[in-house]
C-alpha positions as CSV (number, residue, x, y, z in Angstrom):
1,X,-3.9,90.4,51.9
2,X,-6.1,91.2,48.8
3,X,-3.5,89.1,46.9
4,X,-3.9,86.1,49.1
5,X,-7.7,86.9,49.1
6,X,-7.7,86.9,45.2
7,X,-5.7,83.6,44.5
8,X,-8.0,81.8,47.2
9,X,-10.8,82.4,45.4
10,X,-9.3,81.6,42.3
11,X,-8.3,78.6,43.3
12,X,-12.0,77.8,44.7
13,X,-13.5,78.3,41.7
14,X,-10.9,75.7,39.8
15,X,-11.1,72.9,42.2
16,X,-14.9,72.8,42.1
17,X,-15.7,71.3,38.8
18,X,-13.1,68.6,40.0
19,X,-14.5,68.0,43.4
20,X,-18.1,68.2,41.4
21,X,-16.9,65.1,39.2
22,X,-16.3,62.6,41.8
23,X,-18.6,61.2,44.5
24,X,-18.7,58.6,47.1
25,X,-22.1,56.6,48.3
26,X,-22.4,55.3,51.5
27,X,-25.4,52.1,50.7
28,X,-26.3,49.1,52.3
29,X,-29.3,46.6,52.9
30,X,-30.7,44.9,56.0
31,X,-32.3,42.2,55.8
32,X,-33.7,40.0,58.8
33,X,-36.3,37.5,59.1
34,X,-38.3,35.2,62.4
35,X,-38.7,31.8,61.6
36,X,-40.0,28.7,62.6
37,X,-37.6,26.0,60.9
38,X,-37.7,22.1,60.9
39,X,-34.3,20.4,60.0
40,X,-35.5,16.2,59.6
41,X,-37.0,14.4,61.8
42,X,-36.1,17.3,64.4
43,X,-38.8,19.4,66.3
44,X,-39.3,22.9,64.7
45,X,-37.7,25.5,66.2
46,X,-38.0,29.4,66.1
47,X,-35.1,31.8,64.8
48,X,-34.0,35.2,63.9
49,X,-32.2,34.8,60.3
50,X,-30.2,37.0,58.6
51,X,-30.4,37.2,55.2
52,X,-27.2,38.6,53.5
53,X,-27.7,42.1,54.9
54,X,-24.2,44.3,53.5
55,X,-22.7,47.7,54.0
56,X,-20.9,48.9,51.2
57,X,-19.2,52.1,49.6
58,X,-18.7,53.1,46.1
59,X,-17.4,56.1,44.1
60,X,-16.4,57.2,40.9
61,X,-13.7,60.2,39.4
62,X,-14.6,61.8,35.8
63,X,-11.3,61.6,34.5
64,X,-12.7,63.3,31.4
65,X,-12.6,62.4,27.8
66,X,-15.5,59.7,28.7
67,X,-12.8,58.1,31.1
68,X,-14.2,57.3,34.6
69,X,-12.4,55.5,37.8
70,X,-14.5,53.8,39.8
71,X,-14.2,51.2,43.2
72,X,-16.5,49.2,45.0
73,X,-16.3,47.8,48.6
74,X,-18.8,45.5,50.1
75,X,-19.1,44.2,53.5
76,X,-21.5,41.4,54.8
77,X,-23.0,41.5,58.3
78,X,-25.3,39.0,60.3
79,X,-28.2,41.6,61.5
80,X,-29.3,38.8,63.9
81,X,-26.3,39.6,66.2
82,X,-24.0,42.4,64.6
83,X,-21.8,40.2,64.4
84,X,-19.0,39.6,60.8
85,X,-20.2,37.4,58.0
86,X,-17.7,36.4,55.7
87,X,-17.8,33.8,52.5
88,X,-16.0,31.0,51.8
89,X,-14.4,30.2,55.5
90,X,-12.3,33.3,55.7
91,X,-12.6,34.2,59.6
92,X,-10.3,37.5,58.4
93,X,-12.1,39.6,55.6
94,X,-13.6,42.1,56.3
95,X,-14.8,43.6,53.0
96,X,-15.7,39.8,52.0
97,X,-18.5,40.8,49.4
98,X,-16.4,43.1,47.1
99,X,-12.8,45.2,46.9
100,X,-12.2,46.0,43.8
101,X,-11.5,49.2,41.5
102,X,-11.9,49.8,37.5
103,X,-11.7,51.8,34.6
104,X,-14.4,52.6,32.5
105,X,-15.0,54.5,28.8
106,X,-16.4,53.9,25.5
107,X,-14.5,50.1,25.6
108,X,-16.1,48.8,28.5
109,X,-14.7,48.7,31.9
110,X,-11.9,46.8,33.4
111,X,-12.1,45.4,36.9
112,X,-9.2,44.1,38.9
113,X,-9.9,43.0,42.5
114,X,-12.4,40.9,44.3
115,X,-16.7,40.4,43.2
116,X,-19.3,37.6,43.2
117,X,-19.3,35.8,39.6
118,X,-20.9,37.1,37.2
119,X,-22.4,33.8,35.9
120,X,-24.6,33.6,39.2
121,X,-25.9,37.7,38.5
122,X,-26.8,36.6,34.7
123,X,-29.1,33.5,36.2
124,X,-30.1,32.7,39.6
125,X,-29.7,36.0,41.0
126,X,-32.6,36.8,38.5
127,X,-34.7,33.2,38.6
128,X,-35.0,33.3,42.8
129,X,-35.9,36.6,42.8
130,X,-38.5,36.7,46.1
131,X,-36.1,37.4,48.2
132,X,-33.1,38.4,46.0
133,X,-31.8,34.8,46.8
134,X,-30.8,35.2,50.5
135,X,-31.4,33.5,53.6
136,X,-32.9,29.9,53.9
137,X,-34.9,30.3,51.1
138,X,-32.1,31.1,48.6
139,X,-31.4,28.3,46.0
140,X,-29.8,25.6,47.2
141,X,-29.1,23.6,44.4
142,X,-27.4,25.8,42.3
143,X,-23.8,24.8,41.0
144,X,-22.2,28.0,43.5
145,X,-18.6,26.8,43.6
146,X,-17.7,30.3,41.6
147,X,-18.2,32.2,45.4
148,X,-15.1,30.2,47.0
149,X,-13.0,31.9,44.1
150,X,-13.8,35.5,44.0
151,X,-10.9,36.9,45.0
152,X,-7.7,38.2,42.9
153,X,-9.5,38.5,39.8
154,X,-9.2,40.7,36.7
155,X,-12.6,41.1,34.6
156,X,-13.8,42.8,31.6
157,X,-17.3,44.3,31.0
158,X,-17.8,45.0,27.6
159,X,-20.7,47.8,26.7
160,X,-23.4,47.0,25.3
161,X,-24.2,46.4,21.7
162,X,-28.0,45.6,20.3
163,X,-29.1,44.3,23.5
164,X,-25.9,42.0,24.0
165,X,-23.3,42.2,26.4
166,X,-20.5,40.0,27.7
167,X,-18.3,39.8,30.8
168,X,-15.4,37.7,31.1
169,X,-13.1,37.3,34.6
170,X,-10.1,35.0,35.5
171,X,-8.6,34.4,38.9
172,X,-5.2,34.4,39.2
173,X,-4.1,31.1,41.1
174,X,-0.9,32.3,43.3
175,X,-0.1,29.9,45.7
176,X,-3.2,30.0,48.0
177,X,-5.7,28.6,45.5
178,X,-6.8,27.2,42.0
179,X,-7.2,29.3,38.8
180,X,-10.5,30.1,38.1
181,X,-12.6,31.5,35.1
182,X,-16.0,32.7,34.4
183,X,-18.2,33.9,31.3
184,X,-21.4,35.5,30.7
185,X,-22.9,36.6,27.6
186,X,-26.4,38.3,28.1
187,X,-28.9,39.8,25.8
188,X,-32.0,42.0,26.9
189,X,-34.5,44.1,25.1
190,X,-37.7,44.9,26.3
191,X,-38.8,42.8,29.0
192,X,-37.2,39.8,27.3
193,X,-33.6,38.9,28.8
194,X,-31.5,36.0,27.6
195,X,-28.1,34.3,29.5
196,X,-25.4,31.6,28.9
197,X,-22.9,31.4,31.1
198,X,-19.6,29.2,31.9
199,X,-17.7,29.0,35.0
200,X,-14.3,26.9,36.0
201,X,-12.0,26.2,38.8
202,X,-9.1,24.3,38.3
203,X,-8.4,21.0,40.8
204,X,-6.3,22.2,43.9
205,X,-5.3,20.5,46.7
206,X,-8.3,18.5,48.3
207,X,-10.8,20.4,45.3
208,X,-12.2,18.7,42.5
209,X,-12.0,20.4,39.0
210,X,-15.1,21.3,38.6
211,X,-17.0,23.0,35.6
212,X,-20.9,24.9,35.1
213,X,-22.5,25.9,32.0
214,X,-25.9,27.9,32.6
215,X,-29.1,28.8,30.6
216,X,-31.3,31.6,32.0
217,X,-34.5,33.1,30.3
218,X,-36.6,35.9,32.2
219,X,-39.6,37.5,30.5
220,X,-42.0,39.9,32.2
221,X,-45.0,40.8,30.5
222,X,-47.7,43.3,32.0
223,X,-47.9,41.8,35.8
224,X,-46.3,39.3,35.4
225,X,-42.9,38.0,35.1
226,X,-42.0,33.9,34.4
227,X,-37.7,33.3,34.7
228,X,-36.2,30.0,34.5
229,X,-32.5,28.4,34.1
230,X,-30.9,24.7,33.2
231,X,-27.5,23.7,34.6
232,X,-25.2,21.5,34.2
233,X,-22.5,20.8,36.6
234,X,-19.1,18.3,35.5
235,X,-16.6,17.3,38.2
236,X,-13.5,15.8,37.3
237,X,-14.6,15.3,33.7
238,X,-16.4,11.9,35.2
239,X,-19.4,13.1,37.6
240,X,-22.1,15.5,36.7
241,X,-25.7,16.4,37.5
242,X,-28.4,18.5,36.1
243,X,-30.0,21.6,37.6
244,X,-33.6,23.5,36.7
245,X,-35.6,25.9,38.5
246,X,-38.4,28.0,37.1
247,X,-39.9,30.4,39.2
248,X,-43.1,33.5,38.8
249,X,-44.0,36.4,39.9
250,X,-47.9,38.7,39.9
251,X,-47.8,41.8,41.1
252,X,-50.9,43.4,42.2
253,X,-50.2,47.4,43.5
254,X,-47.8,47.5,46.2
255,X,-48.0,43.5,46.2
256,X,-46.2,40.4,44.9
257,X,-47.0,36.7,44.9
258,X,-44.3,34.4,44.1
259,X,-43.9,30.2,43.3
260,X,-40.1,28.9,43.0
261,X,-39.7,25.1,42.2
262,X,-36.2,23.7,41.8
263,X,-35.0,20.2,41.6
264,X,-31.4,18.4,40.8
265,X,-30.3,15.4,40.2
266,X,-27.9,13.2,41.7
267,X,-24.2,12.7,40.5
268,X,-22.7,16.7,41.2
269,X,-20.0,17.3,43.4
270,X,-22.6,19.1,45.9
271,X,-24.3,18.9,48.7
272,X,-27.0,16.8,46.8
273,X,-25.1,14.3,45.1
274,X,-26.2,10.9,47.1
275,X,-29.4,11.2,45.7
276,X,-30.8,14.6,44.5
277,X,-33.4,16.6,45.7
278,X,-35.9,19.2,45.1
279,X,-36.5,22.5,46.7
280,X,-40.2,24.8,46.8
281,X,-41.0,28.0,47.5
282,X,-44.4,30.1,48.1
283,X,-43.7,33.4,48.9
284,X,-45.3,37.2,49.3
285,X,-43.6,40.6,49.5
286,X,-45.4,44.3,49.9
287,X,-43.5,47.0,49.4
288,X,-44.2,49.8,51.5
289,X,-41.9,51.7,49.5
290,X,-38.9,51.4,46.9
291,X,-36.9,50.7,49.7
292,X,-38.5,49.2,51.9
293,X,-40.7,46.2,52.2
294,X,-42.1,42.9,54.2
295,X,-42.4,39.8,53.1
296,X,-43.2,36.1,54.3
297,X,-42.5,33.0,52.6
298,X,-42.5,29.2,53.0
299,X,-39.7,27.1,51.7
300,X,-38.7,23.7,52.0
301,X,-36.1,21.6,50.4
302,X,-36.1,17.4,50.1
303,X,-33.3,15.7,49.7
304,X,-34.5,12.4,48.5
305,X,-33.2,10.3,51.5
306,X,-34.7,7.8,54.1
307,X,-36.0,9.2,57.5
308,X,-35.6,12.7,56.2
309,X,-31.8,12.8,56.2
310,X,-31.1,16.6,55.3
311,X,-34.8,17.8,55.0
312,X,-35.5,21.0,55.6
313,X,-38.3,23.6,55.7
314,X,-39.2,27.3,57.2
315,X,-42.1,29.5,57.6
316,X,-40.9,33.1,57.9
317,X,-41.6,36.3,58.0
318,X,-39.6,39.6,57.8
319,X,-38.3,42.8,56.8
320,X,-36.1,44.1,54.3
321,X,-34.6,47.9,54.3
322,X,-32.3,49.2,51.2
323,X,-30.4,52.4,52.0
């Protein structure tokens, strides 16, 4: 028994460092707003919005020698109603957001699996910034086809060198979808940070070929901080349109004041291409603490139509809760 008692222990004592090395983190955001929205010529109406509220999981393994194993899954949820919200008109998937696993050292990291582009993370994620670019007030101009084809993918993240950095991803087409391919080389020092991006899908089926390339610039600069982008979108090497937004934020204590103003024109391949439009946003956030805050904002989008066709505007209010 003493035996048995001593090899126990021993074998305690090994296993912990490993156990020590790896973790798992249960995270997640919820995100839900009240709103009173007017679509046209329509009356306004009130709703509960969600706005891309997510439960996700991710852990990593010290392999040792700098060599690290990591995955990421991320699921997407309507907090209005509990009930699944998945991307690009998959009723099935359940981890929608992200399922993917990598390896990471001194070269970088290498990704196979599914994620969001990394050309949308390098520029509008960071220009509409009041409410992380959720909900109704998210950008609604932006050249987005690069969501549809987020699956089967194998990506490289290189480290980062003087400030610069570049990730690079390619979809694989099988037989359930065009190939796709996405770049983004950023640079940031100090509060200064820099992107150019480039994303493709190839023509497939009742698609259009379609191709973005994306300029970002962010600066923030005591309380302040100005971002802006330019995009151009080509379809079929014959249509094309032009995308800008610039947006600022002034943060005063646990407060933030924030303008957006977007505007496209027409041409794209998008929901805009009749005739353009422009979008506008006024919002307010207070953080009550680094995970929490409330926020209200008014938004409104014109589509440069007769009679209103595809106007739209809300004044909301709501919560936010990162855990």
């Amino acid at each position: 028994m003493k035996k048995i008692a001593l090899v126990a222990a021993l074998a305690a004592l090994t296993a912990a460092p490993a156990f020590a090395q790896s973790s798992v983190t249960l995270w997640g955001r919820i995100n839900t707003s009240v709103e009173s929205q007017k679509i046209g010529n329509a009356d306004r109406v009130g709703k509960m919005e969600n706005n891309s509220s997510r439960l996700g999981l991710r852990g990593t393994e010290d392999l040792g020698g700098g060599l690290k194993a990591a995955f990421n899954l991320e699921h997407g949820f309507k907090s209005d109603d509990g009930t699944l919200h998945t991307l690009g008109g998959a009723s099935n998937m359940f981890w929608s957001r992200q399922a993917n696993v990598e390896l990471s050292g001194a070269f970088g990291t290498v990704r196979l699996g599914t994620w969001f582009p990394d050309s949308y993370f390098s520029t509008v994620d960071r220009t509409s910034n009041h409410n992380h670019d959720t909900g109704t007030s998210s950008d609604a101009l932006f050249s987005s086809f690069g969501f549809d084809y987020r699956t089967n993918k194998i990506g490289y993240f290189s480290p980062t060198v003087g400030g610069f950095s570049v990730i690079a991803s390619a979809r694989a087409g099988e037989a359930t979808g065009p190939r796709a391919f996405d770049l983004s080389a950023n640079y940031e020092v100090g509060g200064l940070h820099l992107a150019a991006t480039y994303a493709e899908a190839d023509k497939f089926a009742t698609s259009n070929k379609r191709k973005a390339y994306t300029f970002e610039g962010d600066y923030a600069f005591g309380p302040f901080l100005v971002t802006g982008y330019y995009q151009r979108e080509e379809v079929d090497n014959f249509r094309s349109r032009d995308i800008g937004r610039v947006s600022a934020m002034y943060t005063l204590g646990a407060s933030e004041f924030h303008v957006n103003v977007g505007g496209t024109k027409s041409g794209g391949d998008g929901t805009f291409k009749s005739a353009g439009a422009s979008q506008w946003t006024l919002g307010y956030n207070y953080n009550l603490s680094k995970r929490t805050k409330v926020y209200a904002f008014y938004t409104a989008i014109d589509q440069k139509l007769p009679n209103k066709q595809g106007d739209f505007s809300s004044l909301a209010a709501g919560i936010r809760h990162n855990f």
